[in-house]
C-alpha positions, -999 to +999 in steps of 0.1 A: +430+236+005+417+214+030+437+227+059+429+260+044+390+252+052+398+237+091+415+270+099+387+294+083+364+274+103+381+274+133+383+310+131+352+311+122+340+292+156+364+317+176+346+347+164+312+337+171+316+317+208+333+351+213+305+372+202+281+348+219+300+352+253+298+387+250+261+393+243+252+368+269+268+383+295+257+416+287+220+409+289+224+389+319+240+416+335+214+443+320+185+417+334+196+400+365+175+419+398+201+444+415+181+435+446+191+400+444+224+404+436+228+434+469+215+402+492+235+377+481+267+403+486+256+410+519+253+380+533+278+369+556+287+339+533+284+355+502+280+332+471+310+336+450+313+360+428+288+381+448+299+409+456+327+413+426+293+413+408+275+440+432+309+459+421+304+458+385+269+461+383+278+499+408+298+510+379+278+496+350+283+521+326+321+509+328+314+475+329+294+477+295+318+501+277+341+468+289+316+441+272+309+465+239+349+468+236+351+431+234+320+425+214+328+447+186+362+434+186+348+398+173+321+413+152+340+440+131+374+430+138+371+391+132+347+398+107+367+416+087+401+393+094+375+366+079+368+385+047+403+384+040+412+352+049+381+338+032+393+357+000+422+343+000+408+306+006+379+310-017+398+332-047+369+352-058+346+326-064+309+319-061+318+303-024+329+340-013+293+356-010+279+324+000+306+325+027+297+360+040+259+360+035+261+325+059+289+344+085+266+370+090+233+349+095+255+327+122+266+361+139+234+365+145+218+339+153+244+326+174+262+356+184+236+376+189+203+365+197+205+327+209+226+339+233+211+374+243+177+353+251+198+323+272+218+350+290+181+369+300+167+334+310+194+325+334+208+364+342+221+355+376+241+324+371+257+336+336+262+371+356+277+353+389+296+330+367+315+360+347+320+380+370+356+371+377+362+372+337+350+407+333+371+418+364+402+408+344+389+415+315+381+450+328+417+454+340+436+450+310+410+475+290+416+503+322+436+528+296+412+522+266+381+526+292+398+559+314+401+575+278+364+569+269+352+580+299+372+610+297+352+618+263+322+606+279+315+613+312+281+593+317+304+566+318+310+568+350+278+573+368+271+549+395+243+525+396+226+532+427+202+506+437+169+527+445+129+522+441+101+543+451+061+538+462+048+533+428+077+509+417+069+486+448+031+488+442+038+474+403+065+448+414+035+436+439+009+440+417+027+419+385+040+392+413+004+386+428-006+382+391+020+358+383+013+334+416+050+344+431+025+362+463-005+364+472-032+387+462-040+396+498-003+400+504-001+425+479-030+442+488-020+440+519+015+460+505-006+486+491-024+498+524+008+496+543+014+527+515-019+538+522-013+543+560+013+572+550-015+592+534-037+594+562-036+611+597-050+605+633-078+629+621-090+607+593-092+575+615-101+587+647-137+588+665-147+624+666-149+638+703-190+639+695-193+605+692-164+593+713-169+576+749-168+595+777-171+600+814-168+623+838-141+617+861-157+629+891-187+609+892-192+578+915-195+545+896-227+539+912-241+564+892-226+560+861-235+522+861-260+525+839-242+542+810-214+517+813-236+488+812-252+501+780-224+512+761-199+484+749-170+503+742-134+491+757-120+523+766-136+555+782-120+587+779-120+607+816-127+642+817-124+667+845-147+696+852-127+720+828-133+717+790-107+695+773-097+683+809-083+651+796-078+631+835-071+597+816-086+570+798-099+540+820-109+505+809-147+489+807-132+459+824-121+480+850-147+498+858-167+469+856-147+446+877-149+474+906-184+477+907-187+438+910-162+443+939-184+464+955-163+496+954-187+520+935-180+548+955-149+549+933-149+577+902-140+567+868-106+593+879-094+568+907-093+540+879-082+556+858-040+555+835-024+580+820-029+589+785-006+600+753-017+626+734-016+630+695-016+658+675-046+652+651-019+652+617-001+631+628+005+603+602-011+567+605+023+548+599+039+569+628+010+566+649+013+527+646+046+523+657+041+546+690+014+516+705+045+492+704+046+479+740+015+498+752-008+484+777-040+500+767-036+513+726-054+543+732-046+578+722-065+614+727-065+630+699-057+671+701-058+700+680-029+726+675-044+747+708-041+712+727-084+707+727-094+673+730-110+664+693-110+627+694-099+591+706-081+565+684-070+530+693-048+506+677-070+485+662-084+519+637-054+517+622-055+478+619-082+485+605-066+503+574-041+470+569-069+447+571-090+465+547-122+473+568-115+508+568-135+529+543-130+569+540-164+581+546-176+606+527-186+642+528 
C-alpha cells in the first residue's frame, strides 16, 4: 500500500510540474515585448536562444497549438491515468473524492495559475530559456501540428511585428506615467507625430508680414529699415512680382555697411534660395535644412508665387512646444 501511495504521488508531481511548465511558458511567450526579443536577435551577439525565440514567436499560432498539445496532455491525459490508478489504490473509498477534489485544486493552483502569473512576471527569461525545448518539442509534434493546421488554417499566420501612431503615443504616454521616461520626452514623441499633420503653410510667415527688401536698392538707403527691423534673414526681391533674387543675412548686410561698402544692393549679398511648395509636410521640410548654411526656405504656391518664408527654427518650434495653431 505504501509503495502504492509514493508512486500515485510521484505521478501525481509529474503531472502538475508538467502542467506548470506548460502554462508558464505559454504566458511568457504570449507576454514577453516582440520588440525586445527582435533586438536581442539582431544583435550581432545575440543572447542565446534569441533568435530561435524571434522564430517561434513568427509562427506563434504553431508554437501555441505546440504548448496546448502538451498541456492538455498532462491535464486530461494524466488526469485521467490518475483516476484510475487512484481507484485502484484507494478501492472506492472515502479517500477517492478527497483524492480528486485535492488533484484538481493543485492543477490549478500549481499548474495553472502560480505559474501563469511567474511565467508573465519574468516573460523573457522563462521564454529565452524554453526556447530550445519548444524547438524539439515542436519537432516531434510536426505531423500532429501539419494535420491541425490543415483543418485550421489561422494556424499558420505569421506574427508580424508591426505598430502604428496611436500605439506609440499610448506606449509613451503609460511609460512617462510609470517613471520608465520622461514626461517631456513623451511629449516630446507626440509632436514629432504632430509635425506630419502640418505643412510649410501652417508654419510659415505669410509674405504680408514676412521681411523683405528690394534687391536693387543701395544699402545706404535701406539702412534705416535694417537697423529697425531685427529679423535674421531678408528675403530679396527683384522688380517683377514674385521675383525671388535670394535671401540675404542681417549680419551681412550689416557687416557691409560697417565696412563702408553701402553702395552694395541687398542682390550683391545676397545666396541662393530653395523653394518649397506651401504643402509640403513639416517632417519632410525638417530634414531638407540638414547641412544648410542659412535654414531658410521661400515658400510658393502651385503657380510658383512667392507666399511666404520659413526657417528651421518654426519647425523647432513645433518639437519644443512654443508653436500654437492660431486661430481663425
Amino acid at each position: 500500500m505504501s509503495s502504492d501511495l509514493l508512486v500515485l504521488a510521484l505521478l501525481v508531481m509529474i503531472v502538475i510540474a508538467g502542467s506548470a511548465l506548460c502554462s508558464g511558458i505559454e504566458a511568457a511567450l504570449l507576454t514577453v515585448n516582440p520588440l525586445r526579443v527582435h533586438e536581442l536577435a539582431a544583435r550581432s551577439r545575440p543572447i542565446p536562444g534569441a533568435k530561435r525565440l524571434a522564430k517561434l514567436r513568427k509562427q506563434l499560432g504553431r508554437t501555441l497549438a505546440v504548448l496546448v498539445i502538451a498541456n492538455n496532455g498532462f491535464n486530461i491525459f494524466g488526469s485521467l491515468m490518475l483516476g484510475g490508478y487512484a481507484a485502484f489504490v484507494f478501492e472506492q473509498s472515502i479517500a477517492l473524492p478527497i483524492f480528486s477534489v485535492g488533484l484538481t485544486v493543485l492543477v490549478i493552483v500549481f499548474g495553472e495559475i502560480l505559474p501563469k502569473s511567474l511565467g508573465s512576471r519574468l516573460a523573457l527569461t522563462v521564454s529565452l530559456t524554453s526556447a530550445p525545448i519548444l524547438h524539439i518539442l515542436g519537432i516531434f509534434m510536426r505531423p500532429l501540428v501539419l494535420l491541425l493546421e490543415g483543418l485550421l488554417p489561422v494556424i499558420t499566420a505569421e506574427n508580424e511585428i508591426s505598430t502604428n501612431e496611436e500605439e506609440i503615443r499610448q506606449m509613451a504616454r503609460l511609460g512617462s506615467q510609470k517613471g520608465k521616461i520622461e514626461a517631456d520626452e513623451a511629449a516630446m514623441i507626440a509632436k514629432v507625430f504632430q509635425l506630419n499633420d502640418l505643412t510649410a503653410r501652417d508654419l510659415m510667415t505669410p509674405r504680408v508680414a514676412a521681411p523683405t527688401l528690394n534687391g536693387t536698392a543701395s544699402l545706404e538707403k535701406l539702412q534705416p529699415e535694417l537697423l529697425s527691423q531685427n529679423s535674421q534673414w531678408w528675403v530679396v526681391l527683384g522688380e517683377e512680382v514674385d521675383k525671388v533674387l535670394g535671401v540675404a543675412s542681417r549680419e551681412r548686410l550689416l557687416t557691409a555697411l560697417l565696412q563702408g561698402r553701402g553702395n552694395l544692393t541687398p542682390a550683391d549679398l545676397s545666396e541662393a534660395v530653395e523653394f518649397v511648395p506651401e504643402m509640403i509636410r513639416a517632417d519632410r521640410l525638417l530634414t531638407s535644412f540638414r547641412g544648410d548654411k542659412n535654414g531658410v526656405r521661400v515658400v510658393v504656391d502651385e503657380f510658383g508665387g512667392f507666399v511666404g518664408v520659413i526657417g528651421a527654427q518654426a519647425v523647432l518650434a513645433v518639437l519644443a512646444g512654443w508653436w500654437r495653431k492660431s486661430r481663425a
